[in-house]
C-alpha positions in Angstrom: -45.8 -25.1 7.3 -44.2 -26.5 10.3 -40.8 -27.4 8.3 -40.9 -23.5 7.1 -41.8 -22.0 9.9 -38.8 -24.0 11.7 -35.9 -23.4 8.8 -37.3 -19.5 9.5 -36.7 -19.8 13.3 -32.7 -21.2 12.9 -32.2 -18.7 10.7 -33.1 -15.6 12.5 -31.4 -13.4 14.3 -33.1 -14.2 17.6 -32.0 -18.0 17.0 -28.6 -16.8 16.2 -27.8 -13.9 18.9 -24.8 -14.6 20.8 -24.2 -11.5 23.8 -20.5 -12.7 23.1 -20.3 -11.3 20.2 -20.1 -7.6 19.3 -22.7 -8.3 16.0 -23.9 -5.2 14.4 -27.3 -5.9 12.8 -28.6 -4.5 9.4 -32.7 -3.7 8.0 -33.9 -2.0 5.4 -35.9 1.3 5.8 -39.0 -0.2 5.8 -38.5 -2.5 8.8 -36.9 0.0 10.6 -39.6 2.6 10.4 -42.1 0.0 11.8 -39.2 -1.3 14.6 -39.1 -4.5 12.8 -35.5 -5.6 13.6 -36.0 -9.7 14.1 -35.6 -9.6 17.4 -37.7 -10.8 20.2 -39.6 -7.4 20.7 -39.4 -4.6 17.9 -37.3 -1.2 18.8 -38.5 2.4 18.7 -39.1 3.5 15.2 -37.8 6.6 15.8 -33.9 5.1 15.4 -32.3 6.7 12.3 -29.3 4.3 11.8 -29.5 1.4 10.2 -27.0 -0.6 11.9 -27.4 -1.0 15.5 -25.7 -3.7 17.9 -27.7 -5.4 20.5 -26.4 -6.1 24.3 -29.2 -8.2 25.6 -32.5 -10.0 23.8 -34.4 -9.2 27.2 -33.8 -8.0 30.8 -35.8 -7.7 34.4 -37.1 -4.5 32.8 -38.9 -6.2 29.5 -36.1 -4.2 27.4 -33.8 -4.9 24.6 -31.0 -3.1 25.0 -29.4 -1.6 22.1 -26.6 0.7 20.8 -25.6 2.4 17.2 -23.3 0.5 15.4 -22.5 3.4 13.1 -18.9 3.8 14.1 -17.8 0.4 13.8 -19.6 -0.2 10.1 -18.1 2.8 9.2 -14.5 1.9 10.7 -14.8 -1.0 8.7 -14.8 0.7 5.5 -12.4 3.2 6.4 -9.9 0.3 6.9 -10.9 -1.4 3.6 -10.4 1.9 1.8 -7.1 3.1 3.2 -5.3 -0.6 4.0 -5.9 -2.9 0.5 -4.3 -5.7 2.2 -7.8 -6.6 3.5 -9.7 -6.1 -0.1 -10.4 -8.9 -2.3 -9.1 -8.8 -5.7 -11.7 -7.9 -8.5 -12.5 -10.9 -11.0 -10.9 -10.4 -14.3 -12.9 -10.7 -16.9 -13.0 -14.1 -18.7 -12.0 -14.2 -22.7 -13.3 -17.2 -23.9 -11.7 -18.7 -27.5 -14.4 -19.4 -30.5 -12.6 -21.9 -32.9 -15.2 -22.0 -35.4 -13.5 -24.6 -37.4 -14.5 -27.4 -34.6 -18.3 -26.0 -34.1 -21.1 -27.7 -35.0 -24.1 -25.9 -37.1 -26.2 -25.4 -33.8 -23.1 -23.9 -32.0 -22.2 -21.5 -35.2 -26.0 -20.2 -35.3 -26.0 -19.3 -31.5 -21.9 -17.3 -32.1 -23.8 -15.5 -35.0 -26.5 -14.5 -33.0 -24.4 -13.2 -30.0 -21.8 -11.7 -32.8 -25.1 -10.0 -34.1 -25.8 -8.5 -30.5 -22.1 -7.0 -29.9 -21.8 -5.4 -33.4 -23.1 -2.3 -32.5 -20.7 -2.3 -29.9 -17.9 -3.0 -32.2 -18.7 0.0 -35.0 -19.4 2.7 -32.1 -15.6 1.7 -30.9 -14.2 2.0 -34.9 -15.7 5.2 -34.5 -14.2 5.7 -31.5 -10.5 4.8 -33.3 -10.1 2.1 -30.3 -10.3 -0.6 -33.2 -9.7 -1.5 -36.3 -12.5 -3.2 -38.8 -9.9 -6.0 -39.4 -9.5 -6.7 -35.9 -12.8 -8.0 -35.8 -12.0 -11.9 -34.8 -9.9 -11.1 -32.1 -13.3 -8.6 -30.6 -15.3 -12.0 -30.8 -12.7 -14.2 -30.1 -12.2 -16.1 -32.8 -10.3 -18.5 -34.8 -9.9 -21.2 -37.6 -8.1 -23.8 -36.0 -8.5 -27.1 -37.3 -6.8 -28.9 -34.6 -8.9 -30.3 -31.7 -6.4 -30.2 -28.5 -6.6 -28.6 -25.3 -4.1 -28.6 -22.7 -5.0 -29.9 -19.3 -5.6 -27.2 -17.2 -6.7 -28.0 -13.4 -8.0 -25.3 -10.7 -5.7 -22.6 -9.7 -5.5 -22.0 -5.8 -4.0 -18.7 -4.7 -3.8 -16.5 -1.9 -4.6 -12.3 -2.2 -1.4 -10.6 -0.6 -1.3 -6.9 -1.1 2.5 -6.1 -0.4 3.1 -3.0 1.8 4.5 0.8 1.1 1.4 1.3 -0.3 0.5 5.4 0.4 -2.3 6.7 2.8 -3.0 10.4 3.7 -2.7 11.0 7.5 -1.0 13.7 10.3 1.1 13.6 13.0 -0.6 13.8 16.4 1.8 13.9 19.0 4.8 12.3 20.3 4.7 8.9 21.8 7.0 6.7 23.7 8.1 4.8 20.3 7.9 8.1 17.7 5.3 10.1 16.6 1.0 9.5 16.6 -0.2 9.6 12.7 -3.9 10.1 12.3 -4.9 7.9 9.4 -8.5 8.0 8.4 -9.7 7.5 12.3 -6.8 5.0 13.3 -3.9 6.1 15.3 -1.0 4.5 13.6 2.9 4.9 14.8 5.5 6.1 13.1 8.5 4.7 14.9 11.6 6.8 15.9 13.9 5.3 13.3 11.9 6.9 10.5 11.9 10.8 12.1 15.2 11.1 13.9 16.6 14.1 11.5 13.0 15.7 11.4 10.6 17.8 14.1 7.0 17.6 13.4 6.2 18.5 16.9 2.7 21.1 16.0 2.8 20.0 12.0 -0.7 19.0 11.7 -0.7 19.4 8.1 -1.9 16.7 6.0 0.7 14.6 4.0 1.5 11.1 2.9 2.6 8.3 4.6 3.5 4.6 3.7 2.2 1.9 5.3 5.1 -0.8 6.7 1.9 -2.9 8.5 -1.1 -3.4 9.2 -3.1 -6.0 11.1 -5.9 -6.3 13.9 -4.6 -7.7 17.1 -6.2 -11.2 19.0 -8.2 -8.0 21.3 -9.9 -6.5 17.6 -7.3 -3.3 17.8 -5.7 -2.1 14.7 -1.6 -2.0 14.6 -0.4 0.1 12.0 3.2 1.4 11.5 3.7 3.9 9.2 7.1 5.9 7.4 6.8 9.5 6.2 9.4 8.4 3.3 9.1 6.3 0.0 9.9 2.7 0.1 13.5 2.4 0.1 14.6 6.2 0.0 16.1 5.4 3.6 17.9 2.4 3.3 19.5 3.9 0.1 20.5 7.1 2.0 21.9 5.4 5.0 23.6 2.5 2.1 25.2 5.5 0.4 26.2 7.5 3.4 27.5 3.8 4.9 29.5 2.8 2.0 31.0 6.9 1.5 32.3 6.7 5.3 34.3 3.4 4.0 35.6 4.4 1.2 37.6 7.8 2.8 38.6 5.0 5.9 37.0 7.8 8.2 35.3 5.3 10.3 38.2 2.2 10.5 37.5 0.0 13.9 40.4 -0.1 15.7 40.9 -4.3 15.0 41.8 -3.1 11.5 44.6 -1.1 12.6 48.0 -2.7 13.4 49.9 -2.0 16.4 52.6 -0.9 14.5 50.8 1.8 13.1 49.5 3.0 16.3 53.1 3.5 17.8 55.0 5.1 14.9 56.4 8.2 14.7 55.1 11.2 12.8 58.3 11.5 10.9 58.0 7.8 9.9 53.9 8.6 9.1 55.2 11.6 6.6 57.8 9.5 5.0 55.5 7.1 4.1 53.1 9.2 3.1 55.5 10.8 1.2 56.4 7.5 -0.7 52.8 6.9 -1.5 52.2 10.3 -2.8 51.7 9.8 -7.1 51.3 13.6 -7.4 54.0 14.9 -9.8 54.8 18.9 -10.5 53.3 20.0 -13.9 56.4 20.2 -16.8 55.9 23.8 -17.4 55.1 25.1 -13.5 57.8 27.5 -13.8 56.6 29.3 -16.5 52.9 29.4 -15.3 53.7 30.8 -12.4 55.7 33.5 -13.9 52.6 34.1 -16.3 50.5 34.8 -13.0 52.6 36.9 -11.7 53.2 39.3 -14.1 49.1 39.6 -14.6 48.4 40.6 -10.8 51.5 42.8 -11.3 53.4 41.3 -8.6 56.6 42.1 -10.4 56.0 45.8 -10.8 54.9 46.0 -7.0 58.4 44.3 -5.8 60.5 46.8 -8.5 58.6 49.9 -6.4 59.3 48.4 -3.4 
């Protein structure tokens, strides 16, 4: 009783307060009707959250002080929800290989019996047209191989990364010293100048989608999120195309790429050379085209009256 009752005492949450720590505590309904929270005294059973956070076990006063922690549970899921980077990936579902060649009679009765179970299954999805009836061994997994090797396979370490320019509805708030204020799901994010300098969304509070460039929690627990009002990409290719077009016409040629000699020439040597590089060459049968033309607007009968 003594060993219990102590393993129930280090694991409590009176054992394991810490007034450093901003904890938000958790009961069911039925505790907290009766103000059973596991603390040193019980709380009115008149609070209707269930999530509370506690600032002190005790005081001068005989009180436990005590505050909703509805707003930072909920933030919580509201980060979750709208930045994946912080979700864990789902397990995928395991497909295990039968080779019924290599089983022995015990192992073949139990795949019969669980083949047995899942037929139902299997018929309803024939019906369904999402299988065939000869695709039956690959449903239960298995196979007639009479060879008994299996590779070495050792355990797989990997980390979760989500990349970013994922989309999350939000709106812009107001300017700030750096861009714009985008409300995203309770977080004031930033959308930096760079991304809105040929826009005005000064009073546009309507709702539209935004891509997330990051997203972390600072060393103080405050979220820093930077967010573009265009697709991933769609502005570097802009300013790539616009970039490479001033270029090609030479519109934009520093002045280290132009010789001195071409600075100081004259405009009669500038339109001899550019006569020399002109390729153009007059069309064989001008003459007569232009004669066409002018004898459909009539010019020829409007010089004869003159």
């Amino acid at each position: 009783m003594d060993k219990a009752f102590a393993s129930l005492l280090r694991n409590s949450r009176l054992a394991s307060y810490d007034r450093k720590l901003n904890q938000v505590y958790r009961v069911s309904q039925h505790n907290r009707q009766k103000g059973n929270w596991g603390l040193k005294r019980n709380l009115p059973s008149v609070i209707r959250t269930p999530f509370v956070t506690i600032s002190d076990l005790d005081t001068a006063e005989h009180q436990t002080p005590w505050r909703s922690g509805t707003s930072q549970v909920m933030f919580v899921r509201r980060w979750k929800e709208n930045f994946p980077n912080s979700k864990k990936p789902m397990p995928r579902p395991e497909h295990v290989e039968h080779n019924i060649s290599q089983m022995t009679p015990a192992e073949f009765k139990r795949f019969v019996k669980a083949a047995a179970k899942r037929a139902p299954e299997f018929q309803k999805m024939i019906d369904n047209q999402q299988l065939k009836p000869e695709q039956v061994y690959e449903y239960l997994g298995a196979s007639f191989s009479d060879s008994n090797q299996h590779g070495v396979v050792g355990p797989t370490y990997s980390e979760h990364e989500v990349e970013m320019n994922y989309p999350v509805k939000g709106r812009f708030l107001n300017n700030d010293r750096d861009g714009y204020a985008v409300g995203v799901a309770g977080v004031v994010a930033l959308c930096v100048k760079r991304n809105v300098t040929s826009m005005r969304y000064h009073g546009d509070r309507r709702e539209r989608d935004f891509y997330v460039e990051e997203a972390t929690i600072d060393t103080q627990g405050q979220p820093h999120v930077i967010v573009s009002p265009y697709k991933p990409g769609a502005a570097m290719a802009l300013s790539e195309l616009l970039g490479e077009s001033s270029m090609d016409d030479g519109s934009h040629m520093g002045a280290d790429r132009m010789k001195a000699e071409h600075m100081w020439s004259s405009s009669s040597d500038n339109s001899q050379s550019a006569k020399e590089n002109d390729n153009t060459q007059e069309h064989p049968n001008h003459k007569r085209l232009m004669a066409y033309l002018e004898m459909v607007t009539g010019k020829d009968n409007d010089d004869d009256k003159k």
